[in-house]
N, CA, C and O atoms as a DFTB+ gen file, in Angstrom:
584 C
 N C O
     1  1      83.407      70.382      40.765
     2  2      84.837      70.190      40.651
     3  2      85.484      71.397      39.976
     4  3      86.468      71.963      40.453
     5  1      84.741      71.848      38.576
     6  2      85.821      72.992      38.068
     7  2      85.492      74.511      39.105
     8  3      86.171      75.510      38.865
     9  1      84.519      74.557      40.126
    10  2      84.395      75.540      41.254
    11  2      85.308      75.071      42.272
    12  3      85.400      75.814      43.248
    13  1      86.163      73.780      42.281
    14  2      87.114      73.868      43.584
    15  2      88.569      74.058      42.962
    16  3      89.588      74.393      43.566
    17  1      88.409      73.741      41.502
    18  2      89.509      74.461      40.608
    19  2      89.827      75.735      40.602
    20  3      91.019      76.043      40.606
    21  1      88.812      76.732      40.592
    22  2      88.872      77.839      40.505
    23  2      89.326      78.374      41.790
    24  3      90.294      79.135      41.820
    25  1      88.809      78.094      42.672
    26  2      89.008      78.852      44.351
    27  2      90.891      77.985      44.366
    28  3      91.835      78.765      44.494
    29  1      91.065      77.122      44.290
    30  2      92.602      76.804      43.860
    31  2      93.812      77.690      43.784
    32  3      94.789      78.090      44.417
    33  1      92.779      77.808      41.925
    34  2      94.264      79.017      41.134
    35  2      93.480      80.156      41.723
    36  3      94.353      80.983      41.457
    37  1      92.404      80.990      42.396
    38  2      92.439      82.435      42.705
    39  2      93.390      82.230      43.920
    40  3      94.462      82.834      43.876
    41  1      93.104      81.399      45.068
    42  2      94.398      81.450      46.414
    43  2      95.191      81.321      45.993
    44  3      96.092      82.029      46.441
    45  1      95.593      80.348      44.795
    46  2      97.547      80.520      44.667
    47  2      97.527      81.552      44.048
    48  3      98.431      82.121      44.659
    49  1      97.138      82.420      43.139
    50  2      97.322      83.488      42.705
    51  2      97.767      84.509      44.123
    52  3      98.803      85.158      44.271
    53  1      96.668      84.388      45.000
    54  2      96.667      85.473      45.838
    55  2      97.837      85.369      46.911
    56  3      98.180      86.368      47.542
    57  1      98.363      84.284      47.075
    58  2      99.303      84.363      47.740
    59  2     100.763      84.253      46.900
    60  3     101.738      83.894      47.559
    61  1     100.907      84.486      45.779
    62  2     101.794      85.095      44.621
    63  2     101.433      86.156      44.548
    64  3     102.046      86.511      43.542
    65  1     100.781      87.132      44.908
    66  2     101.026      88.379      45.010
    67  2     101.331      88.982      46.426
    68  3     102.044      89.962      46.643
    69  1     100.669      88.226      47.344
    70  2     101.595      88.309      48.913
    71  2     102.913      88.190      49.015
    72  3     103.585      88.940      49.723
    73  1     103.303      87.414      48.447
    74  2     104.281      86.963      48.746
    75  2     105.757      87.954      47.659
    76  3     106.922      88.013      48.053
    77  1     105.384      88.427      46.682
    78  2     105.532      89.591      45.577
    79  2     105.657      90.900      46.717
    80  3     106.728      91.503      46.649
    81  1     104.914      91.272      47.497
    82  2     104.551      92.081      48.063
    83  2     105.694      92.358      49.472
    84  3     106.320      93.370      49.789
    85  1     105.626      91.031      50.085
    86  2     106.474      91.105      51.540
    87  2     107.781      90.826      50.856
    88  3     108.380      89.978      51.517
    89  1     108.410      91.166      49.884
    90  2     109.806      90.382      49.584
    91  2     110.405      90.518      50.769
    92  3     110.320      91.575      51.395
    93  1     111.404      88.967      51.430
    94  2     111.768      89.270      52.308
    95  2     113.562      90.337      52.798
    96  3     114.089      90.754      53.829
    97  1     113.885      90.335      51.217
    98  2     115.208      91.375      51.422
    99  2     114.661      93.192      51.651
   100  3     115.229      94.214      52.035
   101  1     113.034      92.791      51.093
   102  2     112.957      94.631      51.374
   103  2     112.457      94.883      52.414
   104  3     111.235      94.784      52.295
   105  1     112.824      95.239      53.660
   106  2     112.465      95.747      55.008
   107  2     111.274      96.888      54.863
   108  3     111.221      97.927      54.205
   109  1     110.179      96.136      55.918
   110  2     109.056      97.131      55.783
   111  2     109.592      98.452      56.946
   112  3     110.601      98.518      57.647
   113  1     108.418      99.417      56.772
   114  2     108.531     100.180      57.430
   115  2     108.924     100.341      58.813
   116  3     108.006     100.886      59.426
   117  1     109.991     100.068      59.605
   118  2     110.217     100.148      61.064
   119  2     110.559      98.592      61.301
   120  3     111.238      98.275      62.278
   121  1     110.257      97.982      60.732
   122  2     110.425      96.227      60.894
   123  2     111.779      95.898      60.440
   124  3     112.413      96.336      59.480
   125  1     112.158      94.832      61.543
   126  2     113.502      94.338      61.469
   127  2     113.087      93.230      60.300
   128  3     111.999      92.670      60.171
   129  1     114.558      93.049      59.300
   130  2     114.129      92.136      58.426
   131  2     114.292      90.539      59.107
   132  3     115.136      90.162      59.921
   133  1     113.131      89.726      58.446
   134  2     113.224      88.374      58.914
   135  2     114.064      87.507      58.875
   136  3     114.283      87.197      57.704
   137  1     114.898      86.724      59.867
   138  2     116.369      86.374      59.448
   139  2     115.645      84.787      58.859
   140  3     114.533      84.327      59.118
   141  1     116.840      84.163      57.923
   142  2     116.413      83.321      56.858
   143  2     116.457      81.627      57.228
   144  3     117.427      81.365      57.939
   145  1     116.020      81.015      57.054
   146  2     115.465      79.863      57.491
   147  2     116.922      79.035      57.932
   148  3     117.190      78.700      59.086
   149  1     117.423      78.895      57.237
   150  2     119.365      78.527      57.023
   151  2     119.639      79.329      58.564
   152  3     119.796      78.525      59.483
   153  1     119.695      80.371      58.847
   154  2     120.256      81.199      59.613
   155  2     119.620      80.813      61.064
   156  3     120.238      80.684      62.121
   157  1     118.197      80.661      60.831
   158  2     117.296      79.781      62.379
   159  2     118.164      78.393      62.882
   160  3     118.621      78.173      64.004
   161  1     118.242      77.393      61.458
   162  2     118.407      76.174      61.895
   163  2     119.997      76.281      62.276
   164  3     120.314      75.473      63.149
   165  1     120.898      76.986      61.874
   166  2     122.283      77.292      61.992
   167  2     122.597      77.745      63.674
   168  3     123.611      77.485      64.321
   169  1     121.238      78.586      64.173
   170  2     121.439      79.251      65.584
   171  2     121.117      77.586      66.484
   172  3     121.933      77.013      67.207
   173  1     120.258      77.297      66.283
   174  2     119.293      76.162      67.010
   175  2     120.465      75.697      66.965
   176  3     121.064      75.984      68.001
   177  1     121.501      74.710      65.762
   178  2     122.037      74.021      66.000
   179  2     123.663      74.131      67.034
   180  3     124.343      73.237      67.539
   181  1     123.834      75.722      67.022
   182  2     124.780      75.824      67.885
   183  2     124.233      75.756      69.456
   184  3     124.963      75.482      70.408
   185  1     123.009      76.014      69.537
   186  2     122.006      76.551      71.372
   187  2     121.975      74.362      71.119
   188  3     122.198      73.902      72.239
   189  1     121.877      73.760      70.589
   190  2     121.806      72.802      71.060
   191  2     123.468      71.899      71.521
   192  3     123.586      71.169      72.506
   193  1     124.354      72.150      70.720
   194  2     125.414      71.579      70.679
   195  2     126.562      72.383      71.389
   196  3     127.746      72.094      71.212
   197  1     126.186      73.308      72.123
   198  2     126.782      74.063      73.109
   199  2     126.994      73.539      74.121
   200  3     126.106      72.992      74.775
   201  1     128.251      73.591      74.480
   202  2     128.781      73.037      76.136
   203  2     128.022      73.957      77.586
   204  3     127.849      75.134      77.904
   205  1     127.794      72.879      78.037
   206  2     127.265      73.704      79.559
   207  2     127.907      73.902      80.045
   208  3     128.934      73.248      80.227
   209  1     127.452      75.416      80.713
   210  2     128.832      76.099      81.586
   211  2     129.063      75.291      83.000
   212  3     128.116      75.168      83.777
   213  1     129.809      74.976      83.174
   214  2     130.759      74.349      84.761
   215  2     130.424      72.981      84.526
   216  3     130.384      72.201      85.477
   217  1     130.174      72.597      83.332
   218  2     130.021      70.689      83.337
   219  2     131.625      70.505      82.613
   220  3     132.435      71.179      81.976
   221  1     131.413      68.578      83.403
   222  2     133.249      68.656      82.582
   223  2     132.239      67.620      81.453
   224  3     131.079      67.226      81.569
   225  1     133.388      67.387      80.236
   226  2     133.337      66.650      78.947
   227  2     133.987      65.009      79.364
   228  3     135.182      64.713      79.371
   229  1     132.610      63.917      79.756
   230  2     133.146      63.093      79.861
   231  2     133.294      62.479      81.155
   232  3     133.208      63.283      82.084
   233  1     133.497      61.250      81.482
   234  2     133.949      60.885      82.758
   235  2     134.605      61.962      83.222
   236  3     134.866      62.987      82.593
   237  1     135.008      61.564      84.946
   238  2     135.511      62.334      85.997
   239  2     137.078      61.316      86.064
   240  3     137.262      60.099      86.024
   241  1     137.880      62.327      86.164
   242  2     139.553      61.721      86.563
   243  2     139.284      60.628      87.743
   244  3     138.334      60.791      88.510
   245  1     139.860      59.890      87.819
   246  2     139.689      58.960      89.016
   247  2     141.275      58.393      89.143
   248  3     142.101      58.461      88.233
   249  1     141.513      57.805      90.507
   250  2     143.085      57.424      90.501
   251  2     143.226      56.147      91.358
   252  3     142.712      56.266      92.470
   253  1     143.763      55.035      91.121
   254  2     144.279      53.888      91.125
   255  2     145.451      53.177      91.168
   256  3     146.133      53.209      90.145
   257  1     146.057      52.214      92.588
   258  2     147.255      52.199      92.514
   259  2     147.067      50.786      92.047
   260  3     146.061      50.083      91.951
   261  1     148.605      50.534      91.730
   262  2     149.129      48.961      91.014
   263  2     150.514      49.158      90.822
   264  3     151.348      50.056      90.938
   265  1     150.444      48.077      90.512
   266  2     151.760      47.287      90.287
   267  2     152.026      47.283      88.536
   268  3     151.240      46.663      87.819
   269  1     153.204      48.032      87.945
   270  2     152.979      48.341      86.708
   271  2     153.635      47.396      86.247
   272  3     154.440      46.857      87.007
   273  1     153.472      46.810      84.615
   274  2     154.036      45.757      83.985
   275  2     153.696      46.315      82.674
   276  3     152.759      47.065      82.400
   277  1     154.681      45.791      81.835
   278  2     155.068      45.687      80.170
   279  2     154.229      44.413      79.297
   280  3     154.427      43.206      79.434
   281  1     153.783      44.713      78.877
   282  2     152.694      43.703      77.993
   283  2     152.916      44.202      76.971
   284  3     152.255      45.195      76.666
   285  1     154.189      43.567      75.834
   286  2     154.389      43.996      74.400
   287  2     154.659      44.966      74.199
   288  3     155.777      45.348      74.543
   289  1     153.746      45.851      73.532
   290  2     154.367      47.590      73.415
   291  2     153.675      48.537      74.420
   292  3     153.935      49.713      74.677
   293  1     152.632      47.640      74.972
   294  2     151.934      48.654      75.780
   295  2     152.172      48.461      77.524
   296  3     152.969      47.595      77.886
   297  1     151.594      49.131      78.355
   298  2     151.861      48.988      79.393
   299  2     150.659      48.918      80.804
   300  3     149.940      49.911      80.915
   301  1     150.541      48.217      81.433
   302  2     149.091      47.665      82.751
   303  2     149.282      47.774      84.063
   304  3     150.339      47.577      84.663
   305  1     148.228      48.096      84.516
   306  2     148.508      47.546      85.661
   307  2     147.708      46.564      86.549
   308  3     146.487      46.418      86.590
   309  1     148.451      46.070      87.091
   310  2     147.927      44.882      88.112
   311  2     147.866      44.988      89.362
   312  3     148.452      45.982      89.790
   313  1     147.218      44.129      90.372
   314  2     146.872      43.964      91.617
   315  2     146.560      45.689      91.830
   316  3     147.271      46.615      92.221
   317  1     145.649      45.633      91.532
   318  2     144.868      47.168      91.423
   319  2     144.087      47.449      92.565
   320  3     143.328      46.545      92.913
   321  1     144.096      48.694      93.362
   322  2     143.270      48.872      94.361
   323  2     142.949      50.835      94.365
   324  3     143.577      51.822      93.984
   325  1     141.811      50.608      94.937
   326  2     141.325      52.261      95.120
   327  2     139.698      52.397      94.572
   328  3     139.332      51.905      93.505
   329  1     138.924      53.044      95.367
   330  2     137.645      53.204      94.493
   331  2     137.517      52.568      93.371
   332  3     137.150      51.408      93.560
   333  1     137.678      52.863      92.193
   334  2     137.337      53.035      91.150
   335  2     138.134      51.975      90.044
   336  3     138.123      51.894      88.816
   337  1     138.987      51.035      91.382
   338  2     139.722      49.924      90.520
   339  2     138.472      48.972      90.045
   340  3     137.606      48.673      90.868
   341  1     138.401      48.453      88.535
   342  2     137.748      47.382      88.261
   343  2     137.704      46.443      88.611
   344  3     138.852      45.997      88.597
   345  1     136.795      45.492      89.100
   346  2     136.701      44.125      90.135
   347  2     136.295      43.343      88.526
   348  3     135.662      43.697      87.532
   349  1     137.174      41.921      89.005
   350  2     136.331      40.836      88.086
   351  2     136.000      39.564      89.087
   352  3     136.486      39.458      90.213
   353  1     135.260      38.791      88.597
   354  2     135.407      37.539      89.422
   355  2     135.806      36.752      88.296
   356  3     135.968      36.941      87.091
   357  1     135.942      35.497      89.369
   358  2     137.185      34.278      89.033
   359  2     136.135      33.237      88.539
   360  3     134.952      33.566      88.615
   361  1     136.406      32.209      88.121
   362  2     135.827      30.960      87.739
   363  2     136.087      29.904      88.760
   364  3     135.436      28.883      88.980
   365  1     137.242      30.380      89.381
   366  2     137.773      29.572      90.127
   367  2     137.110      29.609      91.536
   368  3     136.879      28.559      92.136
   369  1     136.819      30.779      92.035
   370  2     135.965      30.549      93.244
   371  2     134.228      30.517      93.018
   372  3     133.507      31.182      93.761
   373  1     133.850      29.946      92.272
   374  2     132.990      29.806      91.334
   375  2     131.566      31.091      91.431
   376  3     130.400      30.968      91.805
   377  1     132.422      32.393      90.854
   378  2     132.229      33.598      90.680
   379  2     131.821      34.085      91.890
   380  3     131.196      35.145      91.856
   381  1     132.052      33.490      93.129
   382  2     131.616      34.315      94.616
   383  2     132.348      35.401      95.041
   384  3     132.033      36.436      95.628
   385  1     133.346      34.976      94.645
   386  2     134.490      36.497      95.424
   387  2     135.021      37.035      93.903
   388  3     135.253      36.530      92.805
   389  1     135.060      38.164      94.433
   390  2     135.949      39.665      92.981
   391  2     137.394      39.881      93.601
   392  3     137.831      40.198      94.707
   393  1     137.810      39.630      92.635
   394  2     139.125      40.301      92.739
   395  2     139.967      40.966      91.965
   396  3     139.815      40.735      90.766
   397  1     140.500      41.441      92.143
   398  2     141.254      42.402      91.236
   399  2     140.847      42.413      89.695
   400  3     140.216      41.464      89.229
   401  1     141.219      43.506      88.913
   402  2     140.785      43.352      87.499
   403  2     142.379      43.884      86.782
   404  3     142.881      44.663      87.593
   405  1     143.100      43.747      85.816
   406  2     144.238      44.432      85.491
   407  2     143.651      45.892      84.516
   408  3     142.581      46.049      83.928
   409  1     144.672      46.681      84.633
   410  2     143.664      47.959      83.948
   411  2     145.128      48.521      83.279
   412  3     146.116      48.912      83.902
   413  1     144.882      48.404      81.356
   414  2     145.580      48.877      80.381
   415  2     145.472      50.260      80.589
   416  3     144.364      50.746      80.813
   417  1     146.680      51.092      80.534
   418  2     147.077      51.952      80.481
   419  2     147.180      52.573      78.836
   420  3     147.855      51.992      77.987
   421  1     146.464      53.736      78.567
   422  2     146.901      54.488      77.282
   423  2     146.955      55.837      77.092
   424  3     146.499      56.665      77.881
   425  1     147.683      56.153      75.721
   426  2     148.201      57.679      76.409
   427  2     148.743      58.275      76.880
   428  3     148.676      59.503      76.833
   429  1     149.484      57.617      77.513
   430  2     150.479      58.348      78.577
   431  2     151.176      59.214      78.288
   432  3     152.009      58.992      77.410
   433  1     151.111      60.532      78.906
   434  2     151.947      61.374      78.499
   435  2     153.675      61.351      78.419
   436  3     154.226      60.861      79.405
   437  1     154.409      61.767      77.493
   438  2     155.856      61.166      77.736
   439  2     156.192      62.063      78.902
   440  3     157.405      62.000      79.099
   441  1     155.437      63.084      79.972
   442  2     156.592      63.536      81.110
   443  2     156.108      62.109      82.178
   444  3     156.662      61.801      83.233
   445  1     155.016      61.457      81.576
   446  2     155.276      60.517      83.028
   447  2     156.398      59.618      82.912
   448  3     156.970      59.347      83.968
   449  1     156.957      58.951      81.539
   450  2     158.249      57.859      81.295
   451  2     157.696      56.820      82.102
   452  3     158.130      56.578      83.229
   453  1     156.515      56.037      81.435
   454  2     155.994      55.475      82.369
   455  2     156.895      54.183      82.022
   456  3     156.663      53.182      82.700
   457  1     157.693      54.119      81.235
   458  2     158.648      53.377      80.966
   459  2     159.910      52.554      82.066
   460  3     160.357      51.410      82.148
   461  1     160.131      53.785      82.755
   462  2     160.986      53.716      83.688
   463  2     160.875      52.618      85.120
   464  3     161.638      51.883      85.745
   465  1     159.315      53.065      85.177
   466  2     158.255      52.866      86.376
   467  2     158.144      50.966      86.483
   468  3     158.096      50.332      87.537
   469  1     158.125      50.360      85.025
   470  2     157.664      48.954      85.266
   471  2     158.305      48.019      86.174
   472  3     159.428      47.515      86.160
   473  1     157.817      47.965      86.566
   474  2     157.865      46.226      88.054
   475  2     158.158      47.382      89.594
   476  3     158.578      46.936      90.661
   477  1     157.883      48.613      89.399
   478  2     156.864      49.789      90.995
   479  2     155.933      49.831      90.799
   480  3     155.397      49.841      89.690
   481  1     155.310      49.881      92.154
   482  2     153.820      50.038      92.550
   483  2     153.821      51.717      92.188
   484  3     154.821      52.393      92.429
   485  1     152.900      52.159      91.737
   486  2     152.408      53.670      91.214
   487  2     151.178      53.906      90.943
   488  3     150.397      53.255      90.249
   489  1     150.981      55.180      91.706
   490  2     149.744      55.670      91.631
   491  2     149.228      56.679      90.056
   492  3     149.661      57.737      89.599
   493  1     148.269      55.852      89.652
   494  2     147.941      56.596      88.159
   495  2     146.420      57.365      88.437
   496  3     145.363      57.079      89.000
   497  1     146.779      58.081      87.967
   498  2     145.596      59.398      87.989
   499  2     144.951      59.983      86.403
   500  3     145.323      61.009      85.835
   501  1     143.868      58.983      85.897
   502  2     143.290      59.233      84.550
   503  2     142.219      59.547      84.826
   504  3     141.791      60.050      85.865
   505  1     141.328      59.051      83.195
   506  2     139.874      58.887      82.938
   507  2     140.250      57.224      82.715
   508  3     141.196      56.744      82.090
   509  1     139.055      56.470      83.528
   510  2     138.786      55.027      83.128
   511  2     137.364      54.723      81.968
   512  3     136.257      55.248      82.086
   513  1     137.570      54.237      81.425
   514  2     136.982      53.717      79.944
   515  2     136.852      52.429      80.224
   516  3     137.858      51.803      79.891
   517  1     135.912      51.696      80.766
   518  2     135.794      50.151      80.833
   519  2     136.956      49.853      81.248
   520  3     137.111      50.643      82.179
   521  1     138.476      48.832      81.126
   522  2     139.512      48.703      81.847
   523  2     140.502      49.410      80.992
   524  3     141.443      48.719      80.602
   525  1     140.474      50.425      80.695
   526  2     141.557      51.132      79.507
   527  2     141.451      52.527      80.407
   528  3     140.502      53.309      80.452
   529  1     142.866      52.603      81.189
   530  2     142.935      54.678      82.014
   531  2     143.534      55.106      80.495
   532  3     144.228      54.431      79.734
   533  1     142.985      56.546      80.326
   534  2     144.075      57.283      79.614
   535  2     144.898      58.315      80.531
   536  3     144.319      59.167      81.206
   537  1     146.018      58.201      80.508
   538  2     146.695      58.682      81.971
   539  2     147.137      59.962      81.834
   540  3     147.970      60.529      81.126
   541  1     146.363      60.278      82.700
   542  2     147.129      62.036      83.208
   543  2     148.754      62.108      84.051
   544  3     149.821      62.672      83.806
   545  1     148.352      61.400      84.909
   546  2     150.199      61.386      85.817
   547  2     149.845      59.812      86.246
   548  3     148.902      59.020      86.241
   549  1     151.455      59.919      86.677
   550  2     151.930      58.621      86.969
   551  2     152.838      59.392      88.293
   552  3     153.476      60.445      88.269
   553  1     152.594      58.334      89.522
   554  2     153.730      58.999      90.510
   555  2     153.840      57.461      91.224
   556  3     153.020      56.575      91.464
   557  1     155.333      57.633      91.438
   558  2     155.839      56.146      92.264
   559  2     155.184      55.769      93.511
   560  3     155.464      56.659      94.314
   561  1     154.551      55.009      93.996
   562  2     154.225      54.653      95.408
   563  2     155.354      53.675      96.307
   564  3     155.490      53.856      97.517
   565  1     156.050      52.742      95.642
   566  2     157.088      52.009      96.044
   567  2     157.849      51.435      95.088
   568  3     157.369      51.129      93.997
   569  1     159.239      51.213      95.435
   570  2     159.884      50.566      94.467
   571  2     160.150      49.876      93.830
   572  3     160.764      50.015      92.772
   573  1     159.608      48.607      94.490
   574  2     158.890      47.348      94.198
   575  2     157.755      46.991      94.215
   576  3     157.130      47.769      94.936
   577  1     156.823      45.870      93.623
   578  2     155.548      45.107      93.861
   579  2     155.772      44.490      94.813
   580  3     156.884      43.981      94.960
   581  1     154.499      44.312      96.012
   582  2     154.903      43.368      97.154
   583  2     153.375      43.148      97.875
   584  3     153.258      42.427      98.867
């Protein structure tokens, strides 16, 4: 035991004088100095959290017409159709047929005045989030629901 003591403190000794020896601020001969551990994990973490070039952030815009309506302060739409309109089923046809889903509107930018628009059919052009668009444009399809 006091012979595995000894071989112990001579290696830590010896690598306290290695380490004495390579300081890493004094650049050896021709050698680039070693950049510092902070500075590795700092690069890694930007090469990982870097956006890929030509990917978008997020769902894809998708667009959906309806029939717009006022629900309190916010604003929906109903009898929804187009790709990407949400289907629910009914209880009532005892869940065999889907039909329409209503889809909350948020966000809206104030040049759409989507204010103006309620009780016209209009085509909205967002990102859908489960039944919540956040809306990019709003454009009239008819003047009425019908």
């Amino acid at each position: 035991m006091l012979h595995a003591l000894g071989i112990a403190v001579l290696s830590t000794a010896m690598l306290v004088v290695l380490a004495a020896q390579q300081s890493p601020n004094a650049p050896q001969s021709g050698a680039r100095p070693r950049p510092s551990r902070a500075a590795l994990n700092a690069a890694e973490e930007r090469a990982i959290w870097a956006p890929i070039p030509g990917a978008q952030s997020g769902p894809p815009p998708v667009t959906i017409t309806g029939c717009l309506e006022q629900r309190g302060d916010g604003f929906r739409l109903k009898d929804t159709s187009g790709d990407a309109a949400p289907r629910a089923r009914s209880w009532k046809s005892v869940f065999f047929k889907k039909g329409t889903a209503p889809v909350d509107l948020v966000d809206a930018p104030r040049s759409a005045n989507v204010a103006s628009h309620v009780g016209e059919q209009v085509r909205v052009t967002g990102v859908l989030e489960d039944r919540d668009m956040r809306v990019r444009s709003l454009q009239r399809v008819a003047a009425s629901c019908s």
